[in-house]
C-alpha positions as CSV (number, residue, x, y, z in Angstrom):
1,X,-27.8,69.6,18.6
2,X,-29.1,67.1,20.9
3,X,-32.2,64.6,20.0
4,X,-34.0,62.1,20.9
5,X,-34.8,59.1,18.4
6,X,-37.6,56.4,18.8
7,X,-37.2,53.5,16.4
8,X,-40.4,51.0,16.7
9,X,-40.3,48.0,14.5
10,X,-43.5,45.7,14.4
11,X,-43.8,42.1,12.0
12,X,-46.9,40.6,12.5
13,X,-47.3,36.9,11.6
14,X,-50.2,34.9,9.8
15,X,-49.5,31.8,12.1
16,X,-47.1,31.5,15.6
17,X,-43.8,31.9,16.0
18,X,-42.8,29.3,17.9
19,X,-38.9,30.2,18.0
20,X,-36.5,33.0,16.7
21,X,-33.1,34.5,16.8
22,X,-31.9,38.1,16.1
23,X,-29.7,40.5,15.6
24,X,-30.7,44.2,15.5
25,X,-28.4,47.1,14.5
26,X,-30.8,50.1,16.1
27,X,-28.7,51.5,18.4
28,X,-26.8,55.0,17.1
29,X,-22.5,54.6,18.0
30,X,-20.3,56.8,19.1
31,X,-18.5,59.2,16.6
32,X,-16.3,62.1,16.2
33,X,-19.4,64.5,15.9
34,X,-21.6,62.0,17.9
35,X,-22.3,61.3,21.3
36,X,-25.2,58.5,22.7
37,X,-26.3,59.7,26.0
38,X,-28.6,56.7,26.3
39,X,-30.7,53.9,24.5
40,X,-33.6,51.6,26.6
41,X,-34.3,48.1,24.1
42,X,-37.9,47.0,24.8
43,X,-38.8,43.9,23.3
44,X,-42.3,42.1,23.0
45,X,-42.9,39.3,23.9
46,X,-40.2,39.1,26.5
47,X,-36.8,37.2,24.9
48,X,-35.6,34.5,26.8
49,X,-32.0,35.9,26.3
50,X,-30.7,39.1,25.4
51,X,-27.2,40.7,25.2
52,X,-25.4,44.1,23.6
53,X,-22.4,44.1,21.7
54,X,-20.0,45.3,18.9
55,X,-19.4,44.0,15.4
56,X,-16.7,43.6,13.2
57,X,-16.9,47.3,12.3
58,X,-17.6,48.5,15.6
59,X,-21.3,49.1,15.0
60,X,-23.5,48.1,18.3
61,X,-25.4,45.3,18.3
62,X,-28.6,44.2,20.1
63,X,-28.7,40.0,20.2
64,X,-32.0,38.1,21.4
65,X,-34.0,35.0,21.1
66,X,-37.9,34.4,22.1
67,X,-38.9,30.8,22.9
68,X,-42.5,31.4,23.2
69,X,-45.1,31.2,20.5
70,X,-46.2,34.9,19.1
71,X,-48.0,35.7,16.1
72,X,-46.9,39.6,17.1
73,X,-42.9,41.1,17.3
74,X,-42.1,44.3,18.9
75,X,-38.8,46.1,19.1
76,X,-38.8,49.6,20.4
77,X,-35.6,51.8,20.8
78,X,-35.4,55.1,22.4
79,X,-31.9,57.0,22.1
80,X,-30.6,60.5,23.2
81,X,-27.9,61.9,21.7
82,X,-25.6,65.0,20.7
83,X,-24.4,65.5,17.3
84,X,-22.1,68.6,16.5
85,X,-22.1,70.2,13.2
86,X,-19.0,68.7,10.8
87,X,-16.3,70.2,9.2
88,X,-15.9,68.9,6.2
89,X,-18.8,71.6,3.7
90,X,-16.5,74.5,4.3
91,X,-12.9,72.1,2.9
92,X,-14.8,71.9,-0.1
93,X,-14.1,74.3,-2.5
94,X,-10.0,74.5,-0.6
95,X,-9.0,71.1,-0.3
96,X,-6.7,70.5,-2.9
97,X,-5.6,66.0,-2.8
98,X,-6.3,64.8,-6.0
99,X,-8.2,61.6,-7.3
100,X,-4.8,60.5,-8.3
101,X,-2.9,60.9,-5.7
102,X,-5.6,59.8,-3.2
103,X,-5.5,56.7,-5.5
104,X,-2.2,56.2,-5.8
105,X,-1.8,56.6,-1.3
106,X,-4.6,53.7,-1.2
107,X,-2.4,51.6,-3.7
108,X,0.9,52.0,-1.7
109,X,-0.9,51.8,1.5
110,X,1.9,54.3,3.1
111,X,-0.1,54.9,6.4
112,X,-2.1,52.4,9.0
113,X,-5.3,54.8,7.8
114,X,-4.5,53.7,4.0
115,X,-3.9,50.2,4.5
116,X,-7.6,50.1,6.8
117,X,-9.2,52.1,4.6
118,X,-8.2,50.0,1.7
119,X,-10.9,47.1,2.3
120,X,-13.5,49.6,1.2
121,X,-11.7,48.9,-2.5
122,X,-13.2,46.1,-2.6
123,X,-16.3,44.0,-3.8
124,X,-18.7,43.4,-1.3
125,X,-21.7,41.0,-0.9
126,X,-23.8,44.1,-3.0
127,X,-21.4,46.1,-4.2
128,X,-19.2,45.2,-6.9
129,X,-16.9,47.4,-9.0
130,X,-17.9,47.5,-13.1
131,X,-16.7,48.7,-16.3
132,X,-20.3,50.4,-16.7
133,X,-20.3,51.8,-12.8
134,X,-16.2,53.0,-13.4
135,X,-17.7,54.5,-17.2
136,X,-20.0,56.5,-15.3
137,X,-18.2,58.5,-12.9
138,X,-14.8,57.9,-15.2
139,X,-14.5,61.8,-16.0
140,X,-15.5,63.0,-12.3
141,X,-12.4,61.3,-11.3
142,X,-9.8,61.8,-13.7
143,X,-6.7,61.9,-12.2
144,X,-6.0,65.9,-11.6
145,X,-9.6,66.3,-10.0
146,X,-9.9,67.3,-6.3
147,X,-11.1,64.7,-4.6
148,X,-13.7,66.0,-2.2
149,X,-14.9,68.3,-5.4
150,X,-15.8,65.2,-7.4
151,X,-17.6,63.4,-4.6
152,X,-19.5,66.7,-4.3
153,X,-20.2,66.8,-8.1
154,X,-21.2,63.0,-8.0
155,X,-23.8,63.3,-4.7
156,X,-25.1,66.2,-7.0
157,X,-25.5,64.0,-10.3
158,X,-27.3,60.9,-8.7
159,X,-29.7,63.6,-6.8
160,X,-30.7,65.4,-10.9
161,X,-30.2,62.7,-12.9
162,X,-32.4,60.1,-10.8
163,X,-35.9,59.5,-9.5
164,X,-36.7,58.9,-6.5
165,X,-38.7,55.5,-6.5
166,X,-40.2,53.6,-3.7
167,X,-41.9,50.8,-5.7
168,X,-38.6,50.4,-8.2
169,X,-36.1,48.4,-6.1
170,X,-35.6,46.4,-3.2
171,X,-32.8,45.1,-0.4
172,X,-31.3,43.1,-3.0
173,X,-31.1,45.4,-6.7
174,X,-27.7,45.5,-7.8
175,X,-26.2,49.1,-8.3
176,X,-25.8,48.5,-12.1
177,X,-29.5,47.9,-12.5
178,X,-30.6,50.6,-9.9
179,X,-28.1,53.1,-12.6
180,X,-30.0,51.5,-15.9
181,X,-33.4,52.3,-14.1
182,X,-32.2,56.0,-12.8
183,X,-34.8,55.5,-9.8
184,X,-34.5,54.2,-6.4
185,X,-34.6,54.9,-2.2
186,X,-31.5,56.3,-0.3
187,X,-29.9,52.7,-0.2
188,X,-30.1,52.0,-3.1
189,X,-28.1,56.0,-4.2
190,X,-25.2,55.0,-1.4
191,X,-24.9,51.9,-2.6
192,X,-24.5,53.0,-6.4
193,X,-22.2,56.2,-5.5
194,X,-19.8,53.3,-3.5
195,X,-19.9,50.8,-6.5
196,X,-19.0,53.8,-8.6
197,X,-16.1,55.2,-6.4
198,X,-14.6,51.3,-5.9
199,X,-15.0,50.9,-9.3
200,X,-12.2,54.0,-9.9
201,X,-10.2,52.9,-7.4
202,X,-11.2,54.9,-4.6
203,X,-12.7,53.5,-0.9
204,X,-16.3,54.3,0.1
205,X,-18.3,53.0,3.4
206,X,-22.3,52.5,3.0
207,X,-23.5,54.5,6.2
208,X,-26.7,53.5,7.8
209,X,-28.8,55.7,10.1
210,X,-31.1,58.6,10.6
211,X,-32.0,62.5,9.2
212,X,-34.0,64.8,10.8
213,X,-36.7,65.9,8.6
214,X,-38.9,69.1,9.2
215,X,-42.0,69.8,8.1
216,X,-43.4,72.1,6.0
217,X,-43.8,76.1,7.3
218,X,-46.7,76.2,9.3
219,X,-47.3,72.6,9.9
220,X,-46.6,70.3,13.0
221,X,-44.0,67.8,12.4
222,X,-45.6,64.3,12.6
223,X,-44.8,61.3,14.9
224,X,-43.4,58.5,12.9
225,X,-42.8,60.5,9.9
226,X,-39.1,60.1,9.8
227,X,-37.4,56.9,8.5
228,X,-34.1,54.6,8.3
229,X,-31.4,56.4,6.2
230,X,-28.4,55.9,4.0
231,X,-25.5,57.4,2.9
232,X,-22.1,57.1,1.9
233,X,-18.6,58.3,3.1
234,X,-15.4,58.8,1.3
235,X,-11.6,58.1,2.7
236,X,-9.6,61.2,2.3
237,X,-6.7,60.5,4.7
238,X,-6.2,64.2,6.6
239,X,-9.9,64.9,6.8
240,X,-10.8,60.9,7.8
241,X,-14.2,59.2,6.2
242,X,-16.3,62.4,4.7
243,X,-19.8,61.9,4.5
244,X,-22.1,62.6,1.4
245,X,-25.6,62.6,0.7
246,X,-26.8,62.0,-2.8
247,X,-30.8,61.8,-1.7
248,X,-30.2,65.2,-0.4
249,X,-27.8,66.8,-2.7
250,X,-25.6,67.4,0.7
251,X,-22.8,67.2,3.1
252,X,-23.7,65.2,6.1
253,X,-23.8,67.4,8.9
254,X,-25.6,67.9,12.7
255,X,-28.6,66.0,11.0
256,X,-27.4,63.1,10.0
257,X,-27.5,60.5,13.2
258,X,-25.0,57.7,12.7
259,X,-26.7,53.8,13.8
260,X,-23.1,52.6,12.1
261,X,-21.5,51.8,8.7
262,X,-20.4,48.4,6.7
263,X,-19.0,48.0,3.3
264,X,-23.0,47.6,2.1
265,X,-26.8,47.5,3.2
266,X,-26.3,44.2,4.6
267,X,-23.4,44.7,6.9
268,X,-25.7,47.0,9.0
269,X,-29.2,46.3,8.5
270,X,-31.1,47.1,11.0
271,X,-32.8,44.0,12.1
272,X,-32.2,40.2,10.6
273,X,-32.4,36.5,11.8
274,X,-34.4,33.3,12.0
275,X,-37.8,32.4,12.7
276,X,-39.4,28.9,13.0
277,X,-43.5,28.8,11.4
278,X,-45.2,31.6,11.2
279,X,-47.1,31.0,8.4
280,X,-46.5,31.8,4.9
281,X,-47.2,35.8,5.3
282,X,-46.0,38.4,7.6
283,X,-46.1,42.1,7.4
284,X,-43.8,44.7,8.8
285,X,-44.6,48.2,10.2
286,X,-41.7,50.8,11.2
287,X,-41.9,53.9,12.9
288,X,-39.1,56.4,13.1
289,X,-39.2,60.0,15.1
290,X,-36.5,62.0,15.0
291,X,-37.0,65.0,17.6
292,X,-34.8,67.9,18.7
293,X,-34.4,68.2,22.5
């Protein structure tokens, strides 16, 4: 399925910027399903430098710095891509590694896969493993459980037993307070499902990017209308990192557009830096399309 993705981020300032510096993950990678044709950067006002790169975990980066004064920041991305459908709904139901052994082959660290994979077992900057997180999730991954079954039945719990809630959280709530609330965005789901499978041992990646989202029968889909995602993914060494999505009750498939993937939110978010003035208040304006070509 090929697309084509605009991403236009807009802060607007109460006084002048008179310098800043960023970093902007808004450019979709290159996957296994996932192929990016093209992306064009346009920037306003004009940076004085500007340069494209790759970070730690391989995600693509967008660097620049404006040295004039501007009380108005534009960044607009356009990407076209291919995404093929994934594999890994239809292993569900056969796939047959259990939570033990998978835990016990992360442990051990038998393969170069394992021994990667393995850093995803870790705390993160906010993500860290619990006795309430582990308590959880505790019989979803008992030890004879298929694996791939019990991420299943936990992408399934978060999406019944939680509300989605704009106004509840923010960048910064800890996974033990977004599971004492129940409510939350898709961020805030990934990154609880994660602190729940580090928390039993297993590895988990937060994955950061886009899902087509149709409108309702009869009814043009509108401009702007789609939004940043989240998700998580799940090491299971012969199938590689499977994707879930607790927001959706899903398996991420030909819909789900990769940006890239960190241990949490802030490994990958999608713009962040430093600005000098600019007042005291500032207000931010995204606009996401996500359109099949």
């Amino acid at each position: 399925m090929k697309f084509k993705i605009q991403h236009t981020t807009t802060y607007s300032y109460s006084a002048p910027v008179m310098l800043c510096y960023n970093m902007a993950h808004l450019v979709p990678r290159e996957t296994e399903n996932q192929r990016c044709f093209s992306s064009l950067i346009s920037v306003s006002p004009e940076p004085v430098y500007q340069n494209e790169g790759e970070d730690y975990f391989g995600n693509r980066t967008f660097y620049f710095s404006i040295q004039s004064p501007h009380k108005v920041l534009t960044i607009d991305v356009v990407s076209y891509l291919d995404v093929q459908p994934t594999p890994w709904a239809a292993q569900i139901d056969t796939h047959t590694l259990t939570c033990g052994e998978l835990r016990q082959m992360l442990k051990e660290g038998t393969t170069e896969e394992a021994r990667m994979a393995s850093e995803y077992c870790l705390d993160s900057l906010q993500i860290k493993r619990s006795p309430k997180l582990a308590a959880f999730v505790q019989e979803l991954f008992s030890d004879e459980k298929p694996v791939l079954k019990a991420a299943m039945t936990l992408t399934s719990k978060i999406f019944k037993e939680f509300t989605f809630d704009p106004t509840a959280t923010d960048v910064t709530t800890p996974p033990e307070e977004v599971l004492e609330q129940k409510r939350g965005v898709c961020q805030d789901y990934a990154q609880l499902a994660i602190g729940c499978l580090r928390s039993v041992g297993l590895a988990a990646r937060y994955m950061s990017g886009y899902i087509e989202t149709l409108p309702p029968p009869g009814q043009e889909k509108l401009v702007g209308a789609d939004a940043s995602h989240a998700w998580f993914s799940l090491f299971v060494p012969d199938l590689g990192w499977v994707e879930f999505d607790p927001t959706n009750n899903l398996i991420a498939s030909d819909q789900h557009i990769v940006t890239g993937w960190g241990r949490d939110y802030a490994d990958i978010t999608p713009l962040q830096g430093v600005v000098f003035e600019g007042g005291d208040t500032h207000s931010l304006s995204v606009s996401v399309d996500v359109a099949r070509i």
